[in-house]
C-alpha positions in Angstrom: -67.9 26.8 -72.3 -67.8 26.5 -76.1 -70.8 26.1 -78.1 -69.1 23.0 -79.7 -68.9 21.6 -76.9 -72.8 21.7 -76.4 -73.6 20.3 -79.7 -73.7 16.1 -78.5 -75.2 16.8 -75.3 -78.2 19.0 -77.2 -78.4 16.6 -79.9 -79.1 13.9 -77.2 -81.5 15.7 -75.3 -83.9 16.9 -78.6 -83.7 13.2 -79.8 -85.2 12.2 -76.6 -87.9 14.8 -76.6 -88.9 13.5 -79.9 -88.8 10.7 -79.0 -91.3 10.9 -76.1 -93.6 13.4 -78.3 -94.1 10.7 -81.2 -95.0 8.0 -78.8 -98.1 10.0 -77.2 -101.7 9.0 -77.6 -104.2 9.8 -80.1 -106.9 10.7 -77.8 -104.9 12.9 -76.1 -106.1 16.7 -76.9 -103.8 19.7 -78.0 -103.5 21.4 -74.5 -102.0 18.1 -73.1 -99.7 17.9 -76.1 -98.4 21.8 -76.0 -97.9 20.6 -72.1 -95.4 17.9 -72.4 -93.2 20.1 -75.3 -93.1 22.7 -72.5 -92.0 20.4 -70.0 -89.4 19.0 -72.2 -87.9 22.4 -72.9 -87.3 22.9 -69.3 -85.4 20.4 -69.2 -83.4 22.0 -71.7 -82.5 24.9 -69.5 -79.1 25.7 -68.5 -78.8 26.3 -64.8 -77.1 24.7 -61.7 -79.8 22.1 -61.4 -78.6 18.4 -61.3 -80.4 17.6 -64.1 -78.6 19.5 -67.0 -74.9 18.9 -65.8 -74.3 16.8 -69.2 -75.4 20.2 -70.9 -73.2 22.5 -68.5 -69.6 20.2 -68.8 -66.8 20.2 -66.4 -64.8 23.2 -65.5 -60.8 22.5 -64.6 -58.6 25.4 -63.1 -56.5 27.3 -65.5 -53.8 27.9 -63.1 -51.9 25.6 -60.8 -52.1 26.8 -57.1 -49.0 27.6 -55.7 -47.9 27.1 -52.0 -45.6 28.7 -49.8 -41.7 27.6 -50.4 -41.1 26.6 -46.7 -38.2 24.7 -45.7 -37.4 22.8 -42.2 -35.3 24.6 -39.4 -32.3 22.5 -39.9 -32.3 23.2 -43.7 -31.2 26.6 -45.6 -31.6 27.8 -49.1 -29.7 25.8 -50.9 -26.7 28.4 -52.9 -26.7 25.5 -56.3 -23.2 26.2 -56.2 -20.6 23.9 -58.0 -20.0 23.7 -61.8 -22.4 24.2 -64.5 -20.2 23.3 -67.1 -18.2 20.5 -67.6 -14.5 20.1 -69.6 -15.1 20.0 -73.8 -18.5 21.6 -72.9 -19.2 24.6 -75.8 -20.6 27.6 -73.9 -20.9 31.1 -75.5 -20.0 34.8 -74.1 -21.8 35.0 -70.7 -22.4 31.4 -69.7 -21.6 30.8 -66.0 -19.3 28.0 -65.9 -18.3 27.7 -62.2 -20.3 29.2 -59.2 -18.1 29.1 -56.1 -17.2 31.1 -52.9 -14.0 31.7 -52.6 -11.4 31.6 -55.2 -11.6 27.5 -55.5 -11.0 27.8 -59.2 -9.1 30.9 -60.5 -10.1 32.4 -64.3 -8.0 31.4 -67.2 -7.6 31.8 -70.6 -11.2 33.9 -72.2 -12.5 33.9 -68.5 -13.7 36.5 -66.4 -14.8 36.4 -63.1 -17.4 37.9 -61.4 -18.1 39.9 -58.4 -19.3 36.6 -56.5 -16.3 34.5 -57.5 -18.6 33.3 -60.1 -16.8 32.4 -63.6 -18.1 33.2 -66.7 -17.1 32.6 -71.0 -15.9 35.4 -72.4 -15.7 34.3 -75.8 -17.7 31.2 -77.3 -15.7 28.2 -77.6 -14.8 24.5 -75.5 -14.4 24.6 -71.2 -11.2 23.1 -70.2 -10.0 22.3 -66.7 -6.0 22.8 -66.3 -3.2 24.1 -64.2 -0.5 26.1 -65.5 3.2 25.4 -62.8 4.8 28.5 -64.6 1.7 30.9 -64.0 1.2 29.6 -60.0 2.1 26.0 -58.6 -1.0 25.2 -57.2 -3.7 26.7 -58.5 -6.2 25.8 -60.7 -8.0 27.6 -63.4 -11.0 27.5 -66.2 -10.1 28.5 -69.6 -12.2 28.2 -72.8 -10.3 27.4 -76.3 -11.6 27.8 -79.3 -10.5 24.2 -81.4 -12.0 21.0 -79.4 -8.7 19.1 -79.3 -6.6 22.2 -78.0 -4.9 21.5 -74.8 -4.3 24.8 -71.9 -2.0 25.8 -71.1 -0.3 27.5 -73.8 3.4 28.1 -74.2 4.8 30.7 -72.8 6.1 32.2 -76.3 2.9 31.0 -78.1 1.3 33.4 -80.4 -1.9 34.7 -78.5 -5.3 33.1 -80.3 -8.0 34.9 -81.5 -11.2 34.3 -83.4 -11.3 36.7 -85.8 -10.7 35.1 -89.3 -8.7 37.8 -90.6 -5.9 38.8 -92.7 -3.7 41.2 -91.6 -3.9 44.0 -94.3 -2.3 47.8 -94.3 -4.9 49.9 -94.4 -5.4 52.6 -97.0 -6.2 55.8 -96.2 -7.6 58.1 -99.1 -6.8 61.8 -98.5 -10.0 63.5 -99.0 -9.5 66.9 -100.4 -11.1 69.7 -98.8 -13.6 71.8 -101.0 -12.3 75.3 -101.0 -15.4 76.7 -103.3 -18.8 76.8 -102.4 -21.6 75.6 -104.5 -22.5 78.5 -105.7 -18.7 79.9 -106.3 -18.0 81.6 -103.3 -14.6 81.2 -101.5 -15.5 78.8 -98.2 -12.8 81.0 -96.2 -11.0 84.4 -96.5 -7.6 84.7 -94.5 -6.3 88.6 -93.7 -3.0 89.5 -92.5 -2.8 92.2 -90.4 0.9 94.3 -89.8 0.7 94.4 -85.9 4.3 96.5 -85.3 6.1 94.9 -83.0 9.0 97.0 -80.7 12.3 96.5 -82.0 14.8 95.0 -79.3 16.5 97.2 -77.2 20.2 98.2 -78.3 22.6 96.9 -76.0 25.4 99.6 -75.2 28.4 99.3 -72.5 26.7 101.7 -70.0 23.5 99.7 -70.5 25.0 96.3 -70.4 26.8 96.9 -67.3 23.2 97.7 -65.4 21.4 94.2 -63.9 18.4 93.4 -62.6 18.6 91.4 -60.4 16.3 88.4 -60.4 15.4 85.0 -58.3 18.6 83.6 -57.9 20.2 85.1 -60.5 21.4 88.4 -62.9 19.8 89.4 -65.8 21.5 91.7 -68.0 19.9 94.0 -70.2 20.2 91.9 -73.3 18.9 88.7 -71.5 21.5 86.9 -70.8 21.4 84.9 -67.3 24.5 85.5 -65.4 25.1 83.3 -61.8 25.3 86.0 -59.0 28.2 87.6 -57.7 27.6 86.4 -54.4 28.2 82.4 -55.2 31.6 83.5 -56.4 32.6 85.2 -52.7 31.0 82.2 -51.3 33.4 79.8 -53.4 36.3 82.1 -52.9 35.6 82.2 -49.2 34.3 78.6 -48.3 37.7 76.8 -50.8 40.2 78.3 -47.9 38.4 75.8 -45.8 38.8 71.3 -46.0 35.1 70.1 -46.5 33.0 73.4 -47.2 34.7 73.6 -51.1 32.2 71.1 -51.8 29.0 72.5 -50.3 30.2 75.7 -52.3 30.5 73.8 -55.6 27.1 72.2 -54.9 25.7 75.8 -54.4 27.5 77.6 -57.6 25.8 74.4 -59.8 22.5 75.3 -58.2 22.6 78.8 -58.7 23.8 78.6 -62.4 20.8 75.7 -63.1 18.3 78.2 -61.4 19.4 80.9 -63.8 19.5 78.4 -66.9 15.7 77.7 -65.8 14.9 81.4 -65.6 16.7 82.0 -69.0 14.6 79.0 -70.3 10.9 80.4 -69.1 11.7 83.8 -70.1 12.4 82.9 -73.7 9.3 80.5 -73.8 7.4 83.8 -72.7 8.9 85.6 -75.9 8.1 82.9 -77.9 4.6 82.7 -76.5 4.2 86.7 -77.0 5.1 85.9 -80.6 2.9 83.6 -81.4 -0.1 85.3 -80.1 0.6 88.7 -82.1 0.9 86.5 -85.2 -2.3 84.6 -84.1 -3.9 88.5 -83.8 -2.3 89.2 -86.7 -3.8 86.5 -88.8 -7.8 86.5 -89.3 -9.9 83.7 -90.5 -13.1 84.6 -92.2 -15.7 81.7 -93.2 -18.7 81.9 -95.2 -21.7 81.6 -93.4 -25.4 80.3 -94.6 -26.3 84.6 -95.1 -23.7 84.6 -97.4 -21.7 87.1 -94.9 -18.0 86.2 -93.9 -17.5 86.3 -90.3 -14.8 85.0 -87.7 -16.0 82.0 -85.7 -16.4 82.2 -81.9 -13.9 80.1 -81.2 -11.6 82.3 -83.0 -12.4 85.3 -81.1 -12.3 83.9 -78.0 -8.7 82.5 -79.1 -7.8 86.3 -79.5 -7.9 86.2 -75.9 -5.4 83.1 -75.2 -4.8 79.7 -75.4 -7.9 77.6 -73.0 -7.0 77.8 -69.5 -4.3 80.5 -69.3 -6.9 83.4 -69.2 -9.9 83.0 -67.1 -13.2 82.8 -69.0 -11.5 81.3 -71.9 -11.1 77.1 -70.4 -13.8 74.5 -71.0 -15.5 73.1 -68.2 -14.9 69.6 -68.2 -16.7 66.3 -66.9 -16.4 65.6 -63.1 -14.4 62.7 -63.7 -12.2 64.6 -66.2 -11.7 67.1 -63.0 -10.4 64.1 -61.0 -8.1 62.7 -63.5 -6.5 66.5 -63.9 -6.5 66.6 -60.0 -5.0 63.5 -60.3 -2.0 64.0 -62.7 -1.1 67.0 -60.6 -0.8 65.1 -57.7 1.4 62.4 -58.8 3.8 65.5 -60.6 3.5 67.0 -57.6 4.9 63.7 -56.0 7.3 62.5 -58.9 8.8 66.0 -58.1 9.1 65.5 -54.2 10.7 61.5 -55.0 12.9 62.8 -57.9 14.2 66.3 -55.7 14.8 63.5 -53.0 16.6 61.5 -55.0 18.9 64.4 -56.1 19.2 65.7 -52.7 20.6 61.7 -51.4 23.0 62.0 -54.8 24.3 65.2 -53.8 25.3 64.0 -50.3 26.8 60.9 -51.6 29.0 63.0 -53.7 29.9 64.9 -50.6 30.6 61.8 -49.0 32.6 60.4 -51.7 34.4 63.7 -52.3 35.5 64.0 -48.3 36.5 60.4 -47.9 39.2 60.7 -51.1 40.5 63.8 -49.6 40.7 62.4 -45.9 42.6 59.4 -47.8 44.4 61.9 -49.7 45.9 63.7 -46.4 46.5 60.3 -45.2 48.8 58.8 -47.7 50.4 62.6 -47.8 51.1 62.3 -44.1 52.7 59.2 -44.6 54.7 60.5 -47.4 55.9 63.2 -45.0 56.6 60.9 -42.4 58.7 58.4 -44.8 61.5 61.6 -45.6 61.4 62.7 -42.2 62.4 59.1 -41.3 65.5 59.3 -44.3 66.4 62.9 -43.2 67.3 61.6 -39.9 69.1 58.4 -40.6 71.2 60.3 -43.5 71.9 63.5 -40.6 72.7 60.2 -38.3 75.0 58.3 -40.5 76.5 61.8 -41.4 77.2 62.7 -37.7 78.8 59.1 -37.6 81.1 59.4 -40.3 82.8 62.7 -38.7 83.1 61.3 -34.5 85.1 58.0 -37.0 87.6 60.3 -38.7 87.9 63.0 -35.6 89.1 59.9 -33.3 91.5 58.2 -36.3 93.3 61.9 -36.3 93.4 62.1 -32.3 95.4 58.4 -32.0 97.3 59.1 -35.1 98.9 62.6 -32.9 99.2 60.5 -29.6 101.1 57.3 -31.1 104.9 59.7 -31.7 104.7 61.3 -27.9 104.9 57.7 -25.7 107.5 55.6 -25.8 107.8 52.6 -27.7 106.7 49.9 -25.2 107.3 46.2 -25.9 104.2 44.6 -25.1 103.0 41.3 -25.4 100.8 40.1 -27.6 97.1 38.8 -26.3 95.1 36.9 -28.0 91.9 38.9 -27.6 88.6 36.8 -27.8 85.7 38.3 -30.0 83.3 40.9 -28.6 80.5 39.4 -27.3 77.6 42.4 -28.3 77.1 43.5 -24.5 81.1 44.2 -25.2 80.6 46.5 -28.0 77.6 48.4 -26.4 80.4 49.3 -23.6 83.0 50.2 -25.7 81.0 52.8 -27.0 80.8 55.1 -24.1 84.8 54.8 -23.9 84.6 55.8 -27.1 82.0 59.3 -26.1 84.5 59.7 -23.0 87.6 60.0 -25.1 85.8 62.8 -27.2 84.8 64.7 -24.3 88.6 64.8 -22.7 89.7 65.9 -25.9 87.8 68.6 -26.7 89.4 70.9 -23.4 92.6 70.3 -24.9 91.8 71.9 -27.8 90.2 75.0 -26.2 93.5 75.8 -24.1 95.2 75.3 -27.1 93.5 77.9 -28.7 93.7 80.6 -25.7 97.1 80.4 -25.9 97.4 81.4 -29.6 94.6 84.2 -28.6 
């Protein structure tokens, strides 16, 4: 307890004291009077008697007691979900909006959502309550805008808002030059050029150029150049004699020449590669260092050896996440190479397809071709045969009409040939040829 707190109640207590000391009698001696000061001094005391608990005061707890959060059986914690914002409401980054389980209301425009379904601002600005029929038809989403009176959603072709109060500006970029001179007047760098002699390319004659090695796939002459194997050539030659296989032998000469176009391709990259690293040898950086020395740096001798990753010792050890994205990218190559080879393998048997159904419709409209002039052939040899049996019998009556006698006989009137009629007639006709015909061989035996 304060010692201003003290001051009335001690005030009191002395005023009393002297109170009682004046009114005391005169023929009272000095050891009675030193007696009642000593009893009122007690009084003064501060203890936990009754009689000084004006002097003591009245001491309150400092700290509210706190009891046990219990809750009846039937109840549970309550969740306090539901919204914690309301529409035209200005919230800033990071103010919960919405708690909810389940996807009741779906983030919109500057909205995030959380883990627990929970929506939050992402940018500071005025809560709006809308549906959008072009994003879903029946969902419903939280956005935040930026302008009070602006009304979500947008229009589909809208220009996308932003807070940013800026102009859009091309930005300049100042070329700083490079110091090339030291403070003290010394060349920063020194580049050498070393001759490394490099072996001129072997002459080509006729006895060499005939000579091949033979690679994968395909020829390699002694000058480079990728020729398609011999082989493919017999196999074309051989497989054309036959209908269908001509294709499956075209299909393997193009794979064969686009294997040896690849291995043309990697050798010349590895010239160009062998190049470039003699002229990196060749070339020699030297920087000034804080001795005053010129030296190469590390990295630059260890680039001597080759370019990071091709040599081992020479790549940098990566993150483990950068390991995963690298395993990563191979895996879908390895993958886009499987789909696309796929792909290219379905193409090349739909050509096939294609190829063999326009020859098989080829054939057919040959056949019929054939068929069509076997069909004229026949009726021009049949109306050719029938021409000669007409002019053979015309001769054959003409002879017989002199040799019998001239008969009177009457005239008929003959009705017209019913078809049937004419059918019969014509094997008359056939019977007259074949009596005729041993005439003519006696005749002839007699002239023999």
């Amino acid at each position: 307890m304060h010692l201003a707190q003290l001051r009335q109640p001690l005030t009191r207590a002395a005023a009393n004291s002297c109170h009682s000391v004046c009114r005391l009698p005169t023929t009272h001696s000095s050891v009675s009077a030193t007696a009642l000061l000593s009893e009122q001094f007690a009084h003064l005391r501060i203890g936990p008697t009754s009689s000084n608990i004006a002097v003591q005061g009245r001491r309150y707890a400092s700290v509210k007691a706190q009891g046990a959060y219990r809750l009846k059986p039937k109840n549970t914690i309550p969740k306090k979900l539901g919204a914690k914002k309301t529409g035209d409401q200005y919230v800033i980054p990071g103010n919960i909006i919405y708690k909810q389980r389940g996807t009741l209301w779906h983030p919109g425009e500057n909205t995030i959502m959380g883990r627990d379904h929970t929506i939050h601002a992402a940018v500071a600005g005025y809560v709006k309550y809308y549906r959008d029929p072009q994003r879903h038809p029946d969902r419903q989403y939280i956005g935040v805008v930026f302008n009070r009176n602006d009304k979500l959603p947008y229009q589909k072709d809208a220009p996308r808002k932003r807070k940013l109060g800026l102009v859009a500006m091309p930005r300049k970029v100042e070329e700083v030059e490079k110091p090339t001179v030291s403070a003290s007047g010394l060349p920063l760098w020194v580049t050498r050029h070393e001759t490394i002699e490099i072996p001129p390319p072997a002459v080509t004659t006729p006895a060499a150029a005939g000579k091949e090695v033979k690679g994968k796939g395909a020829r390699v002459t002694a000058s480079g150049a990728a020729v398609v194997p011999a082989s493919s050539s017999t196999i074309s030659a051989s497989s054309s004699n036959n209908g269908g296989s001509s294709v499956i032998a075209e299909l393997i000469k193009e794979k064969l020449a686009a294997r040896a176009e690849y291995n043309a391709r990697q050798s010349a990259l590895r010239k160009l590669q062998q190049q470039k690293m003699l002229a990196r040898r060749g070339t020699r950086v030297l920087r000034l260092m804080n001795n005053y020395s010129y030296r190469e740096t590390n990295w630059e001798i260890g680039r001597l050896i080759g370019d990071p990753g091709s040599v081992p010792g020479t790549e940098k050890v990566g993150s483990r996440k950068a390991k995963f994205r690298a395993r990563r990218r191979r895996r879908n190559t390895f993958l886009l190479g499987i789909k696309e080879r796929k792909l290219a393998k379905a193409d090349r048997r739909e050509e096939y397809r294609r190829r063999v159904r326009e020859k098989r419709e080829q054939r057919l409209v040959q056949r019929q071709e054939f068929v069509a002039k076997q069909r004229e052939a026949k009726k021009a040899r049949e109306a050719k045969e029938g021409g000669v049996a007409e002019k053979s019998e015309k001769k054959e009556v003409k002879a017989e009409k002199p040799a019998a006698a001239p008969k009177v006989e009457e005239k008929k009137v003959e009705k017209p040939k019913t078809p049937e009629a004419k059918k019969e007639s014509k094997p008359k006709v056939e019977e007259k040829k074949a009596a005729a015909e041993p005439k003519k061989d006696s005749k002839t035996e007699k002239k023999e």
